[in-house]
C-alpha positions as CSV (number, residue, x, y, z in Angstrom):
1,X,0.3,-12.0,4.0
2,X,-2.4,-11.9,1.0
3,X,-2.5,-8.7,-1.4
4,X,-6.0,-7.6,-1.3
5,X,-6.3,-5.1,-4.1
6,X,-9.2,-3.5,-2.8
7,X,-9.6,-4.1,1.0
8,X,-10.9,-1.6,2.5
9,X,-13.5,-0.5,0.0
10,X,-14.9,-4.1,0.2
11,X,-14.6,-4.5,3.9
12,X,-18.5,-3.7,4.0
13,X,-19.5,-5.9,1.6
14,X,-17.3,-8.8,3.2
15,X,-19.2,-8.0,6.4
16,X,-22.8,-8.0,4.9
17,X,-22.3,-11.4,2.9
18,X,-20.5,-12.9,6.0
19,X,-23.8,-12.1,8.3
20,X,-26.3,-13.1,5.6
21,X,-24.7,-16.3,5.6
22,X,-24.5,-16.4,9.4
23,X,-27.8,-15.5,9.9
24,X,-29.0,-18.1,7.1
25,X,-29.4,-21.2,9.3
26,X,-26.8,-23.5,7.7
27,X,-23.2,-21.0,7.9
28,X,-20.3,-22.9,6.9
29,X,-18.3,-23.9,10.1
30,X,-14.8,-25.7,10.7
31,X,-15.3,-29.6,12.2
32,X,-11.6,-29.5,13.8
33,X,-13.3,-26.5,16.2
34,X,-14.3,-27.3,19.6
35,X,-17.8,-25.7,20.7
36,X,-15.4,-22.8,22.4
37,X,-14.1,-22.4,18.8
38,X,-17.4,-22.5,17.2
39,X,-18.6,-19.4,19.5
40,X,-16.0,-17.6,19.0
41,X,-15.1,-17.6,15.5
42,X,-18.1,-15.6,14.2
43,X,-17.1,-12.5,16.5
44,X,-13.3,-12.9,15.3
45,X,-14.2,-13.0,11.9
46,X,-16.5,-10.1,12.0
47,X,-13.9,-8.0,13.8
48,X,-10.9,-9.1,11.0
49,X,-13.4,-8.2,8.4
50,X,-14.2,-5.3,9.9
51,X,-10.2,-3.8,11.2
52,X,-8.0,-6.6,10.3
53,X,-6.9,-9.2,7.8
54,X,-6.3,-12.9,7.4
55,X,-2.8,-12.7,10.2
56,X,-5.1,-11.3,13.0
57,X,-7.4,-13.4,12.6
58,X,-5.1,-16.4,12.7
59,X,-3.7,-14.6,15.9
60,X,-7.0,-14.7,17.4
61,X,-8.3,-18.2,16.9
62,X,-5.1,-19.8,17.6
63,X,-6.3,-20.5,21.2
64,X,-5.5,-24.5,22.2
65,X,-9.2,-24.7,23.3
66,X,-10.2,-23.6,20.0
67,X,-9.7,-26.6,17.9
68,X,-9.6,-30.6,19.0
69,X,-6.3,-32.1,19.3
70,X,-6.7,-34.6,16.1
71,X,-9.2,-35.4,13.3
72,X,-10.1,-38.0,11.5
73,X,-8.4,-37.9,7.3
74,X,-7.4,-40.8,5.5
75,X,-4.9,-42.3,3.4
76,X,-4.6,-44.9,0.5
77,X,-8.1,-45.9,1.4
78,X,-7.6,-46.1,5.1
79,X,-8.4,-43.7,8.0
80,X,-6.5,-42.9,10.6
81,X,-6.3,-39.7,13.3
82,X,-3.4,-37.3,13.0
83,X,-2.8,-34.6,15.2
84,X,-3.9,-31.1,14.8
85,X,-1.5,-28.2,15.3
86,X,-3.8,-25.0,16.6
87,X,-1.5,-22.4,15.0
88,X,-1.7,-24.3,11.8
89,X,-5.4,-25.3,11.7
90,X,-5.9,-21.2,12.5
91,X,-3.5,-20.0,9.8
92,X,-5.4,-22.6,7.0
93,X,-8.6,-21.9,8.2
94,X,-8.4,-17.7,8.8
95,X,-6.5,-17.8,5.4
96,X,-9.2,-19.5,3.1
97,X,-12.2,-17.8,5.0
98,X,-10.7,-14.5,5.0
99,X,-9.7,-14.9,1.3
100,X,-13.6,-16.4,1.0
101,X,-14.9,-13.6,2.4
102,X,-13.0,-11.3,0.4
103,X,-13.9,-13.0,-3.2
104,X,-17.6,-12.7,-2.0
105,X,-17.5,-8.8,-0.9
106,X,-15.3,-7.8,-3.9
107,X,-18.2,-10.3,-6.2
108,X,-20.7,-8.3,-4.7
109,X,-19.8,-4.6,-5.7
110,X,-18.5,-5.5,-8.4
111,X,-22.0,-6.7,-9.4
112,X,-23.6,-4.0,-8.1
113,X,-21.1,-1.3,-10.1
114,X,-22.4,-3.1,-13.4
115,X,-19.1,-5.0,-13.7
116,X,-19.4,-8.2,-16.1
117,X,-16.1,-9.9,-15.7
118,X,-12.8,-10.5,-12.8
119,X,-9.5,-12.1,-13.0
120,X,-8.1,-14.7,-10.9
121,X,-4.5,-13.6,-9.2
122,X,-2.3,-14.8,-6.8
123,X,-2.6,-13.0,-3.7
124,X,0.0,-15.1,-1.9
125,X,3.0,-16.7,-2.5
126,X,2.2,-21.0,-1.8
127,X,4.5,-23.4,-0.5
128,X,3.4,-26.1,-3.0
129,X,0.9,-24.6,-5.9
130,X,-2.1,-27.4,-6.2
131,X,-2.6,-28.0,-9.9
132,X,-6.6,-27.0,-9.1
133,X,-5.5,-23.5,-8.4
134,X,-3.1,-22.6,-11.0
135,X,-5.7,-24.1,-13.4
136,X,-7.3,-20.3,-12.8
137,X,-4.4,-18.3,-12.2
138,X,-5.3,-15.6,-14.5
139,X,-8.4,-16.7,-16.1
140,X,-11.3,-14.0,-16.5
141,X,-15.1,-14.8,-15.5
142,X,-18.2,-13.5,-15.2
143,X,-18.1,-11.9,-11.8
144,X,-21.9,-13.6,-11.3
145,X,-20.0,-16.8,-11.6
146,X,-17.8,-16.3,-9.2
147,X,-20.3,-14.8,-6.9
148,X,-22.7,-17.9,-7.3
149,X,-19.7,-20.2,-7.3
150,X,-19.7,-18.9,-3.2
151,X,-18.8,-22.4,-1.2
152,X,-19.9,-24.7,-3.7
153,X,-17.6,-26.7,-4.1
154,X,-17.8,-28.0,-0.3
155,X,-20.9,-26.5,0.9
156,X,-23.3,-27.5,2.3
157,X,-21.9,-31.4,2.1
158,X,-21.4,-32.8,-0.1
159,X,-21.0,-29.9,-2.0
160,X,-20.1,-30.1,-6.0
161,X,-16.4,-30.7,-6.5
162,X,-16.6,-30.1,-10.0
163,X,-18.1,-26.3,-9.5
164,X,-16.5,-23.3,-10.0
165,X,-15.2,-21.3,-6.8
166,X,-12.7,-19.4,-5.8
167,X,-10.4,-19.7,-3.5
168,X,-11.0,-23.5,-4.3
169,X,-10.8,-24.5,-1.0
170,X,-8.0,-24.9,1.7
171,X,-4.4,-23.8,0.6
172,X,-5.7,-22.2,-1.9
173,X,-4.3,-18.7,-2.2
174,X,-6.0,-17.3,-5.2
175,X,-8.8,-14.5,-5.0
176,X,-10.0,-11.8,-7.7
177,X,-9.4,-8.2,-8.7
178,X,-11.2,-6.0,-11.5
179,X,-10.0,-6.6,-14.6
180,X,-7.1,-4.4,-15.9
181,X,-8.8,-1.6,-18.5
182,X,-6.6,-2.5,-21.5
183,X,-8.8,-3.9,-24.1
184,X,-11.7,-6.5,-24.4
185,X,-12.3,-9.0,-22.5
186,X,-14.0,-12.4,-22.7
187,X,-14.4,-14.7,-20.1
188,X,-12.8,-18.1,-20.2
189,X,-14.7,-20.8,-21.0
């Protein structure tokens, strides 16, 4: 389960930046779900924003009709199809849009308090770290960084791999708190 510092005074900030981007024409939207899983998923999340967390909303889109039974990846330069797991797709995806969402809420009134800068943190322990992440674990920004960072990395395709966003994308388990009121900060370069 993910530490969210500050969950439930962001929870109406994570809604309001989830339906602006629902609403916007082009909302981000997982290829491994079936059309089922693609009407559904907007109501789930709204409701874990709104009363739950990232382990009810995995609970709830874990349906079989949810998600196709493989996808296309490759390897060494060749594709091939491997099999999806629904209870797995559901965890990886309600982890990193939950996390998303929070990072974009929490972005948002922070801006709107007049704070300049956030910290990176680990808000769940990782089976295997990727170096991408741990590259920020700790690390202050601007918090308009961060806020503009929202998605880029992936979307819309082709996205810009090189751009700053947290989480980075899936597995990642990294998301933002204030920063701790002990001295001056700067953000990292």
């Amino acid at each position: 389960m993910f530490v969210f510092e500050e969950l439930d005074s962001t929870r109406k900030y994570m809604l309001e930046e989830f339906n602006i981007e629902q609403e916007s024409g082009n909302p981000y939207f997982s290829s491994l779900l079936t059309p089922i899983g693609l009407d559904v998923f907007p109501k789930a999340m709204r409701e874990a924003i709104q009363h739950g967390n990232e382990e009810t909303l995995t609970n709830v889109i874990s349906n079989t009709t949810y998600w196709y039974s493989d996808e296309k990846r490759t390897r060494a330069g060749k594709p091939y199809r491997a099999r999806i797991t629904p209870y797995k797709a559901a965890q990886r995806l309600a982890q990193s849009e939950y996390n998303t969402w929070y990072v974009r809420g929490l972005a948002k009134k922070l801006l709107e308090e007049g704070e300049q800068f956030c910290q990176v943190y680990r808000a769940a322990p990782a089976w295997q770290p990727r170096e991408e992440c741990l590259s920020h674990e700790g690390r202050v920004y601007h918090v308009r960084d961060i806020y503009e960072g929202h998605r880029a990395r992936y979307w819309p395709p082709p996205g810009n791999p090189g751009a700053l966003s947290i989480p980075v994308g899936p597995y990642c388990h990294h998301t933002i708190r204030r920063v701790p009121r002990n001295g001056e900060v700067k953000a990292t370069p």
